[in-house]
BAMI-572384 format. One record per residue: z, x, y of N, C-alpha, C, O in turn; chain; residue number from 0; residue in one letter. Coordinates in steps of 0.1 Angstrom, whole numbers, plus 5000, padded with zeros to 4 digits. Example, Ala and Ser with C-alpha at 12.3 -4.5 7.8 and 13.67 -1.06 7.14 Angstrom:
BEGIN
SITE:nzz:nxx:nyy:cazz:caxx:cayy:czz:cxx:cyy:ozz:oxx:oyy:c:k:r
SITE:5078:5132:4943:5078:5123:4955:5078:5132:4967:5085:5142:4967:A:0:A
SITE:5071:5128:4978:5071:5137:4989:5079:5129:5000:5080:5134:5011:A:1:S
This chain:
BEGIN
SITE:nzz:nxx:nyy:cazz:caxx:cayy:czz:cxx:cyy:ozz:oxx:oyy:c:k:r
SITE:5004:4936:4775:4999:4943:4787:5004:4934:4799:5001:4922:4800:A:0:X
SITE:5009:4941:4806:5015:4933:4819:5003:4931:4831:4998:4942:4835:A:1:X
SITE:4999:4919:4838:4986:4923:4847:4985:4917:4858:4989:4905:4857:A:2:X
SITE:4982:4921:4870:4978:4915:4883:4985:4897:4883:4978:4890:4875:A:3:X
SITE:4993:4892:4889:4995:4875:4889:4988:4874:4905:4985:4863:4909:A:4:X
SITE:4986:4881:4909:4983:4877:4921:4964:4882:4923:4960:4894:4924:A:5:X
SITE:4955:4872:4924:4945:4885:4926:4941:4890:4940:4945:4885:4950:A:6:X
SITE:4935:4896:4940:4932:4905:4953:4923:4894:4965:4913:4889:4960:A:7:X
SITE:4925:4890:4981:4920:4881:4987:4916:4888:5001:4921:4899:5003:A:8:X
SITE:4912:4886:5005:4911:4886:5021:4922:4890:5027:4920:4900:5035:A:9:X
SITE:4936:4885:5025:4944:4887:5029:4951:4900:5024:4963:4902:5026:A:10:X
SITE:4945:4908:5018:4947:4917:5015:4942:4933:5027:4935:4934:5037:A:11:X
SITE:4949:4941:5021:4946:4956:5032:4936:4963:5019:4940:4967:5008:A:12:X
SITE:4922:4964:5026:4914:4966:5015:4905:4977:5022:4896:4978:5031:A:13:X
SITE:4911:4989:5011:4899:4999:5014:4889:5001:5000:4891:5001:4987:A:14:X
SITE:4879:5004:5008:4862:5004:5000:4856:4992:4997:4860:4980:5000:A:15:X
SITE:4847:4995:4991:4838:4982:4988:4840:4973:4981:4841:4976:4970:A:16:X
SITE:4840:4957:4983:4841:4944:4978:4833:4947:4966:4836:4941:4956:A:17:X
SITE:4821:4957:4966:4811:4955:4953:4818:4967:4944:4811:4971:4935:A:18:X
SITE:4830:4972:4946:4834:4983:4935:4836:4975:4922:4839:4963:4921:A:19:X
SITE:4834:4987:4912:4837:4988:4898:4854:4982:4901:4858:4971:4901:A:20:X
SITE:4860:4994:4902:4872:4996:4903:4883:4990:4914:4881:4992:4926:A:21:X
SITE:4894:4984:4909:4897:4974:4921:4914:4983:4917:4921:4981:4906:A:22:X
SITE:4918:4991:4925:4932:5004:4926:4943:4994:4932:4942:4994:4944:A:23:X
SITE:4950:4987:4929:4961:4982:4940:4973:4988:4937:4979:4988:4926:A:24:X
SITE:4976:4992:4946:4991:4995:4947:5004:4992:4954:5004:4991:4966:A:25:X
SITE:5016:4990:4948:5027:4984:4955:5034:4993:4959:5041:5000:4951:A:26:X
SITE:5035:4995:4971:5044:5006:4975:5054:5003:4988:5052:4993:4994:A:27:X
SITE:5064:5010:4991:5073:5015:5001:5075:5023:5011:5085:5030:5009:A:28:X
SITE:5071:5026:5019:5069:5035:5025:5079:5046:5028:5075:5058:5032:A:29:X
SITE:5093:5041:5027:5104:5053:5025:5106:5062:5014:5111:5073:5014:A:30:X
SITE:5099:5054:5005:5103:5056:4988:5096:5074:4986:5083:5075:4986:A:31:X
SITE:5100:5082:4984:5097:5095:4984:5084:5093:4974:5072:5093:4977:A:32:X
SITE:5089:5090:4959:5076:5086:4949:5063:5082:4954:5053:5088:4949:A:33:X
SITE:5061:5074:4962:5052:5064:4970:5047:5080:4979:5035:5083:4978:A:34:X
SITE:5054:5087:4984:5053:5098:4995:5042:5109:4985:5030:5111:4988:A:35:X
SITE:5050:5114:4973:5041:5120:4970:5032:5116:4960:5025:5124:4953:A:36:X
SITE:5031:5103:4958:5015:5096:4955:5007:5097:4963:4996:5099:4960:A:37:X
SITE:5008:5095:4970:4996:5093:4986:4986:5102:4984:4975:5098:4981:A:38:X
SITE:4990:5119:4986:4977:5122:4980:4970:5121:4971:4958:5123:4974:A:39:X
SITE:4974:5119:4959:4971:5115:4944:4956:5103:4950:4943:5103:4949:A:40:X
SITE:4964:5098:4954:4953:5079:4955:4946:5087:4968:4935:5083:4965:A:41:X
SITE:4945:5093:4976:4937:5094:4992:4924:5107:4984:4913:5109:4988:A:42:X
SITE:4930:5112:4973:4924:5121:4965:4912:5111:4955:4900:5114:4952:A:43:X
SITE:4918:5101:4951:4910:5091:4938:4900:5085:4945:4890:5081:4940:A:44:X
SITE:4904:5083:4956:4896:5076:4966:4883:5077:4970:4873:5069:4969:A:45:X
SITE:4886:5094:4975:4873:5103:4976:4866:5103:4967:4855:5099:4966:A:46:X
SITE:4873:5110:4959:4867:5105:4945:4858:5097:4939:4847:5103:4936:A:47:X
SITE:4858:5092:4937:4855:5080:4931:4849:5069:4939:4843:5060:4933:A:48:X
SITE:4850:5070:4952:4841:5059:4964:4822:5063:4957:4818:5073:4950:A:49:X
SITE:4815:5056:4960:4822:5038:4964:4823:5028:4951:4820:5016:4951:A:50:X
SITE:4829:5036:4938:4827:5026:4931:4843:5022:4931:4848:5014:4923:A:51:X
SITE:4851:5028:4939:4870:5025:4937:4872:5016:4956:4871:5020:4968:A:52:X
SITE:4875:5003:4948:4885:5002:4959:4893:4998:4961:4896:4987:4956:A:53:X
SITE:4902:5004:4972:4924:5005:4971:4925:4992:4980:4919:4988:4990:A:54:X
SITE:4935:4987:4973:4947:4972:4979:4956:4983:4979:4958:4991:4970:A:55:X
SITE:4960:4982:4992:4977:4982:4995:4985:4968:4995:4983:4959:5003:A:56:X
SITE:4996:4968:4984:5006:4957:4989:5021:4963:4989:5025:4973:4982:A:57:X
SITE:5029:4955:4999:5045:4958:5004:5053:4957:4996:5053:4946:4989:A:58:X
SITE:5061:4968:4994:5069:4962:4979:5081:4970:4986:5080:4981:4981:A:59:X
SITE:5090:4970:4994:5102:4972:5003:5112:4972:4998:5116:4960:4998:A:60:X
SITE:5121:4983:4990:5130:4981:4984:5142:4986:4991:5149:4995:4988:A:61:X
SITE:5141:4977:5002:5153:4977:5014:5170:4977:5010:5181:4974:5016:A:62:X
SITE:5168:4980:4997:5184:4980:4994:5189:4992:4999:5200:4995:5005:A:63:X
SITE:5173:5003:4993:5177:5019:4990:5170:5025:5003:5175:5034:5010:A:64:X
SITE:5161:5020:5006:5156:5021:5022:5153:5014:5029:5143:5007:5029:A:65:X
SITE:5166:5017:5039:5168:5006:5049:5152:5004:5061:5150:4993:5066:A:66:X
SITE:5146:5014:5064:5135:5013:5069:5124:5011:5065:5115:5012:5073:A:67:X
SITE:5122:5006:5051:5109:5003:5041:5108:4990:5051:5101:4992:5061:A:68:X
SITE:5112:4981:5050:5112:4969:5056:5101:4973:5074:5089:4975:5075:A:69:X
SITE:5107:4972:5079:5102:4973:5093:5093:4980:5096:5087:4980:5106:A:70:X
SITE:5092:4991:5082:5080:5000:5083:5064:4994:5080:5053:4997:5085:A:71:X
SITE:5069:4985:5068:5054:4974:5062:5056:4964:5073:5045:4960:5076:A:72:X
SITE:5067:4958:5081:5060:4947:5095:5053:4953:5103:5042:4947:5107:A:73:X
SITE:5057:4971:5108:5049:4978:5114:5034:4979:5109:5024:4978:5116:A:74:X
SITE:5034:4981:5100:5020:4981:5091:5013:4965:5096:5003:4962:5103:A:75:X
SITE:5019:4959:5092:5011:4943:5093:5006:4944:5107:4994:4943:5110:A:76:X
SITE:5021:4947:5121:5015:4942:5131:5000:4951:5133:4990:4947:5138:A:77:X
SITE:5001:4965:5128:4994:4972:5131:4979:4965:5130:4970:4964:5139:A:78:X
SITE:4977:4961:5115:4968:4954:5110:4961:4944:5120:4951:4946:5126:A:79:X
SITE:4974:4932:5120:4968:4922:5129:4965:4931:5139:4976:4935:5141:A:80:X
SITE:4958:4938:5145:4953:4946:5154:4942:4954:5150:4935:4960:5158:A:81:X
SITE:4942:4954:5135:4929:4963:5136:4933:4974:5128:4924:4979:5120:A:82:X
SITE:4941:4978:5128:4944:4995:5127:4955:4994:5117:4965:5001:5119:A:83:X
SITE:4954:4985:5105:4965:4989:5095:4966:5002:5085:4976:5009:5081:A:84:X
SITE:4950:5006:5080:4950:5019:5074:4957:5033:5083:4965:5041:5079:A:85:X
SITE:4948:5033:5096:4959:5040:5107:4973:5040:5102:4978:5050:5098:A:86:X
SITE:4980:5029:5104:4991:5030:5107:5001:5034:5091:5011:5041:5090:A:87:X
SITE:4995:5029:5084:4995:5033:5069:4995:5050:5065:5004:5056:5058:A:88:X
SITE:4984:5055:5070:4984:5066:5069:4994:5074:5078:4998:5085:5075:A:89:X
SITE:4997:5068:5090:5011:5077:5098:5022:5077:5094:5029:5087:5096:A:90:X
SITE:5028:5065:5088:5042:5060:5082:5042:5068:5071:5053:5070:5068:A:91:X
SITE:5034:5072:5063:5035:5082:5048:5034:5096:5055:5039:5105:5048:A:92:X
SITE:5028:5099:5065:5025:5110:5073:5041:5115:5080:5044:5127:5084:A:93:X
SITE:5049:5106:5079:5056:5107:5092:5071:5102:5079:5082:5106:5083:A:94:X
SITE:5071:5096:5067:5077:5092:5061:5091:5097:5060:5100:5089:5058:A:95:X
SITE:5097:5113:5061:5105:5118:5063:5117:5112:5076:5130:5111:5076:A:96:X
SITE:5108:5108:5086:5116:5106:5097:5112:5092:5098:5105:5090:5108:A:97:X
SITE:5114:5080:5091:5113:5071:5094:5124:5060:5104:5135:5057:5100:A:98:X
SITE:5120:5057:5116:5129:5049:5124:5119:5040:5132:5107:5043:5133:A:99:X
SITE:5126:5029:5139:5118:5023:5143:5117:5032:5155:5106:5030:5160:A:100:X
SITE:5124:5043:5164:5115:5049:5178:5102:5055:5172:5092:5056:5179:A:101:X
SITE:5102:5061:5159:5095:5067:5153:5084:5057:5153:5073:5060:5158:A:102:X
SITE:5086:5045:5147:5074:5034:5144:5073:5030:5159:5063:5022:5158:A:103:X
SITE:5076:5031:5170:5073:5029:5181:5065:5040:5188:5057:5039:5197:A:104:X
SITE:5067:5050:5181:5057:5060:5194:5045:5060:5179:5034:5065:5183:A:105:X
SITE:5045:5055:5167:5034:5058:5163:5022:5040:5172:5010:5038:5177:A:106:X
SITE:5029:5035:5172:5017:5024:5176:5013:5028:5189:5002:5026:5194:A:107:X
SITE:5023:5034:5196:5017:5042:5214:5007:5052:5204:5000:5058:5212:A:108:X
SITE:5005:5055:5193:5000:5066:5193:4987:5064:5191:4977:5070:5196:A:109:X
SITE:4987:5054:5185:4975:5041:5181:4970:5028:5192:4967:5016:5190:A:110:X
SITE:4973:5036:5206:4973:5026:5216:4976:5011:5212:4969:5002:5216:A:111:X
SITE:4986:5010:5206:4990:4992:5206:5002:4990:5213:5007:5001:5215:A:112:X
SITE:5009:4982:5218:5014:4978:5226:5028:4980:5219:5030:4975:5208:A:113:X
SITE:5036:4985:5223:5054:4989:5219:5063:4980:5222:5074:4978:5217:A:114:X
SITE:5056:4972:5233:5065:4956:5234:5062:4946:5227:5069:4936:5229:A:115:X
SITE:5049:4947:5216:5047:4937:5209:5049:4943:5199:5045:4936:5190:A:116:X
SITE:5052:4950:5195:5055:4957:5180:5071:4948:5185:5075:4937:5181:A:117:X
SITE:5078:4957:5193:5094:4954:5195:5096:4938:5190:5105:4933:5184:A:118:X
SITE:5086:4931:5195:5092:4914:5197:5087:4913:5183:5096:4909:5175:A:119:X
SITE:5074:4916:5175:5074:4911:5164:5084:4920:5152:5087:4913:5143:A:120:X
SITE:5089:4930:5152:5102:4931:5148:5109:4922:5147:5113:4916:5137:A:121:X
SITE:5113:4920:5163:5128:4913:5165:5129:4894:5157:5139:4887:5154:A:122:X
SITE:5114:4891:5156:5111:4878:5153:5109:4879:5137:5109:4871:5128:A:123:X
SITE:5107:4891:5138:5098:4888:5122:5089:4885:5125:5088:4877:5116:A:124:X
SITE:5078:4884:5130:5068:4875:5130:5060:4880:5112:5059:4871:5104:A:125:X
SITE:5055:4895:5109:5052:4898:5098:5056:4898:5087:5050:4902:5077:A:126:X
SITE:5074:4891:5088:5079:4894:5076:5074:4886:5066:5072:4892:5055:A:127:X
SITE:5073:4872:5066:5066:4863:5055:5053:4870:5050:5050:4867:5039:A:128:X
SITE:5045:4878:5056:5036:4886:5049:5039:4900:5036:5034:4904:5025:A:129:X
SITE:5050:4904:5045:5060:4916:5035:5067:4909:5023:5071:4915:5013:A:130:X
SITE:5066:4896:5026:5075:4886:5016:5068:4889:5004:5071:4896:4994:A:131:X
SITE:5056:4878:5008:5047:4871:5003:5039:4883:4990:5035:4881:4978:A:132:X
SITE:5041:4895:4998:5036:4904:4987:5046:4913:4976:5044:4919:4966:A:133:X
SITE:5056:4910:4983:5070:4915:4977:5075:4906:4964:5082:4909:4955:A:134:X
SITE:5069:4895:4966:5073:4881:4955:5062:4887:4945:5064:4892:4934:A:135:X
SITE:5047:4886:4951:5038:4885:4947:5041:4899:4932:5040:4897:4920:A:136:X
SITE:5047:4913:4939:5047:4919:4928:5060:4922:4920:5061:4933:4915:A:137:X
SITE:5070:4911:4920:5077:4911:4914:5071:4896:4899:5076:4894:4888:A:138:X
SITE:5060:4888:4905:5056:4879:4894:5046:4887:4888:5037:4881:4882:A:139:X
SITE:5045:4904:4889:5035:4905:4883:5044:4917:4878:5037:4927:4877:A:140:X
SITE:5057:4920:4875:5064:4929:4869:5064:4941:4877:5064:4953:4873:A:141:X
SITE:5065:4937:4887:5066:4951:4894:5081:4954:4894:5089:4945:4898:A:142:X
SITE:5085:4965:4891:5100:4967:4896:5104:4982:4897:5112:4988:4890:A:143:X
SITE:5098:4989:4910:5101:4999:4913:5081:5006:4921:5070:5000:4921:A:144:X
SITE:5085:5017:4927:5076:5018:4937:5074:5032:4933:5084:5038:4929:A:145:X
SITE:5059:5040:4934:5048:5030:4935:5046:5024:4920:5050:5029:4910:A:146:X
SITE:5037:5012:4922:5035:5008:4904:5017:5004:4911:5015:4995:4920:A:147:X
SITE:5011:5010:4907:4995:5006:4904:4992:4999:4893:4997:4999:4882:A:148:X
SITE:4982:4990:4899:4970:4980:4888:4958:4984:4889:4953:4983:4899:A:149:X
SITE:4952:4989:4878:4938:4991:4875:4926:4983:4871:4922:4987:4860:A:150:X
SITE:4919:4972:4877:4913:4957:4874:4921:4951:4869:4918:4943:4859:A:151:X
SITE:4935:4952:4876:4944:4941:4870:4957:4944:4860:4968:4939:4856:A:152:X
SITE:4950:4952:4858:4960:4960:4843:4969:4969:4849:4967:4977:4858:A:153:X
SITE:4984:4967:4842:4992:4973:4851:4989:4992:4845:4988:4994:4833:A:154:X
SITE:4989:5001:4851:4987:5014:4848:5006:5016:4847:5015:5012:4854:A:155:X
SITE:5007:5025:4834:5018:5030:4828:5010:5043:4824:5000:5044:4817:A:156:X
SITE:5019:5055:4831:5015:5071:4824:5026:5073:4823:5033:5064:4828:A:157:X
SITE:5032:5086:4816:5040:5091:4818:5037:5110:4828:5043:5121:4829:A:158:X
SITE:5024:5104:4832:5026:5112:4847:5025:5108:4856:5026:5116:4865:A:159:X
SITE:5024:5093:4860:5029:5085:4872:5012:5085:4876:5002:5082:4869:A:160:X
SITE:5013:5088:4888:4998:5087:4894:4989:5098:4890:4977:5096:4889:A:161:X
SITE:4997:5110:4888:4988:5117:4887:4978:5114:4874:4968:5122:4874:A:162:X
SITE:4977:5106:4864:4974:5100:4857:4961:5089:4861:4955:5082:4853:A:163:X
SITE:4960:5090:4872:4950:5078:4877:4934:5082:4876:4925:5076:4873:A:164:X
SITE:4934:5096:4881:4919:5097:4880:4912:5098:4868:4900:5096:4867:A:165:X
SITE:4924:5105:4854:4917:5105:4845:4914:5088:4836:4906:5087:4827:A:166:X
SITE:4922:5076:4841:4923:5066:4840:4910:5062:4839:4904:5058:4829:A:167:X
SITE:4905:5063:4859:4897:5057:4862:4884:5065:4859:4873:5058:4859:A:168:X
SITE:4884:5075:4858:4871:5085:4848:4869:5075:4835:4857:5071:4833:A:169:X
SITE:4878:5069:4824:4873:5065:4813:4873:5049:4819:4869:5042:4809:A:170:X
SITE:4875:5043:4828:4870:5032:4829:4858:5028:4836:4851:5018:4835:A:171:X
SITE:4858:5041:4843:4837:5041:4843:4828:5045:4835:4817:5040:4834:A:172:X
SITE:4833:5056:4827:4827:5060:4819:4827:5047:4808:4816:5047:4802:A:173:X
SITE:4831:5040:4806:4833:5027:4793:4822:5018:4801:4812:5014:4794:A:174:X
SITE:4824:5015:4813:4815:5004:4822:4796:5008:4824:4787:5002:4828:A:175:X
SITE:4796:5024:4817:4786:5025:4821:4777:5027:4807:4765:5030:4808:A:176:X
SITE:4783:5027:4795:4779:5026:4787:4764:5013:4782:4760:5013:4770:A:177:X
C-alpha cells in the first residue's frame, strides 16, 4: 500500500476540522482537466461528510503539459498568504478553461488583493519554494499524475477515480464507528 510520506501540518491549506475522522488530501493541478472535473466530486464529499471529512489541498504542477499549472498554485499561495487561498482555489478550477496570468490577475482584483503584488511575487517567485516543497512532497509519496488522493494516509486507487471517494469514505466511517 503506498501512503502519505509527508503528514498533513499547519502549513498546509486545510479545509474542515483538525478533529475530523477523515483527513481527504489531494494533489492537484489546476490546468489538469482530471483535477477540473474532480472538483465537484470532493466540494460534493465535503458536504457530505463535514464535519467528520477534512480536505488538504497540495500543488502538484505538471508544468511540462500545463504551462500555467505553475503560476496558477503561486497564485493560490499568494492568495493564501492573504487569507483567501480556498477563494482563490475555488476561482482557478472555476475559471480553469481560461487559465492565464491576466486571468489570475483580475481573479485576485476580484478578491480585492493587490495585482502588483501578485505581479512581483510571480516575477520573484516568492511562492514557488512552497509549490516546490509540495510537489517533491508528493512525488516521495508516489504521486505521479493529478489528481491522486490520500484517505488517512492511504493512497486511494479506484478504477473510478474520484468518483469512488464517497463510497470509500462511507466504509471508513462506517468501520470507525463500529
Amino acid at each position: 500500500m503506498v501512503t502519505l510520506k509527508v503528514p498533513v501540518t499547519s502549513r498546509d491549506h486545510i479545509r474542515g476540522s483538525q478533529d475530523a475522522v477523515v483527513t481527504l488530501v489531494e494533489y492537484g493541478d489546476y490546468e489538469c482537466p482530471y483535477c477540473g472535473a474532480a472538483q465537484p466530486i470532493v466540494e460534493r464529499v465535503q458536504q457530505r461528510f463535514s464535519p467528520d471529512l477534512r480536505l488538504v489541498f497540495r500543488h502538484f504542477p505538471l508544468t511540462e503539459v500545463h504551462p500555467h499549472a505553475g503560476p496558477a498554485a503561486e497564485t493560490a499561495e499568494f492568495a493564501g498568504a492573504n487569507g483567501k487561498f480556498w477563494s482563490m482555489h475555488d476561482a482557478l478550477f472555476a475559471n480553469q478553461r481560461r487559465l492565464s496570468v491576466p486571468l489570475m490577475m483580475a481573479l485576485a482584483s476580484s478578491l480585492n488583493l493587490s495585482t502588483v503584488a501578485l505581479r512581483d511575487a510571480l516575477a520573484t517567485g516568492r511562492y514557488a519554494e512552497k509549490v516546490q516543497a509540495d510537489f517533491i512532497g508528493g512525488v516521495r509519496s508516489g504521486v505521479n499524475g493529478t489528481p491522486t488522493f490520500f484517505i488517512n494516509g492511504a493512497r486511494f486507487d479506484s478504477p473510478n477515480g474520484a468518483f469512488g471517494l464517497e463510497e470509500a469514505i462511507d466504509r471508513l466511517l462506517l468501520a470507525t464507528t463500529r
